[in-house]
C-alpha positions in Angstrom: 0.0 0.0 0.0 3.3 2.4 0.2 3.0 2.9 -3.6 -0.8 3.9 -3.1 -0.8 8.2 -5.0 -2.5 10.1 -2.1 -3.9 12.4 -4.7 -6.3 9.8 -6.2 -8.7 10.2 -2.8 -11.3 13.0 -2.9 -13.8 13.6 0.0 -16.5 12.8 -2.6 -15.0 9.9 -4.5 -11.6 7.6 -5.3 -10.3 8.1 -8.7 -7.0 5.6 -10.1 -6.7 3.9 -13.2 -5.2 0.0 -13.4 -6.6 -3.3 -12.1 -5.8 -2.4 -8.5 -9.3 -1.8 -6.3 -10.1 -4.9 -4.7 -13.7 -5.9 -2.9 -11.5 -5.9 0.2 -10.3 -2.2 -0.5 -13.7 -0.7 -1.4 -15.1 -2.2 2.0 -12.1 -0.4 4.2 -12.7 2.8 1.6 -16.7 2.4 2.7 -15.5 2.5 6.3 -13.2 5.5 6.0 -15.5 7.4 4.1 -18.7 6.8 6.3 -16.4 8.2 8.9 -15.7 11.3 6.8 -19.0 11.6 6.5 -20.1 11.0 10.3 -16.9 14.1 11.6 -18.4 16.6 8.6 -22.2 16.0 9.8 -21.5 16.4 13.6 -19.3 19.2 12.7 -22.4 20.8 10.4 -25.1 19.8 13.5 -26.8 17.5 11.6 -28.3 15.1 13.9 -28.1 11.8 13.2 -31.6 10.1 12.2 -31.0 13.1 9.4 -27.6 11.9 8.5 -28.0 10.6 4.6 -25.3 9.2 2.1 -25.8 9.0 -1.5 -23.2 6.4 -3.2 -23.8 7.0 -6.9 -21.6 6.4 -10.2 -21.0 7.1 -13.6 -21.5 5.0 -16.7 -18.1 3.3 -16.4 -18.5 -0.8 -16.1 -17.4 -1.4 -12.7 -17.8 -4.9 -10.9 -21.3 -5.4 -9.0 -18.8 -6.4 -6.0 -17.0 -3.7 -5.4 -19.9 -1.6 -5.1 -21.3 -3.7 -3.0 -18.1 -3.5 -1.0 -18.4 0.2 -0.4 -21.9 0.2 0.9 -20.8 -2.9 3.1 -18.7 -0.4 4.4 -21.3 2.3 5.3 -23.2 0.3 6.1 -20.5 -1.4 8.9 -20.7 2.2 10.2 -24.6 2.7 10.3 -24.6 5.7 7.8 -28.2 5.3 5.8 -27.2 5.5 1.9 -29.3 5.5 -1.3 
């Protein structure tokens, strides 16, 4: 992971080119951005039964389970998405 380009991680998304994201990745990268998410909404006073995530993407074919790996990883840290 030492060879990992920090500037491929946005608050909003993860952006890198190359067979490299793994299921087991996009469930750590679920976790770390629910917690983003969790630190920006206490800091904004959102309560939390208000606290919403949307997890969208674009038209690019990406693999059914490493999408599911990201929720899995909101969802490991009880932040509601759609």
């Amino acid at each position: 992971m030492a060879d990992l380009n920090a500037d491929m991680f946005r608050d909003y998304d993860y952006r890198n080119t190359g067979p490299f994201f793994s299921p087991k990745m996009g469930f750590v990268y679920g976790l770390t951005w629910a917690k983003m998410a969790i630190e920006k909404a206490e800091k904004a006073g959102i309560p939390p039964a208000e606290r919403k995530v949307l997890l969208a993407r674009d038209a690019r074919k990406i693999e059914a389970e490493l999408v599911d790996a990201v929720a899995a990883g909101f969802f490991g840290s009880l932040v509601c998405i759609f």
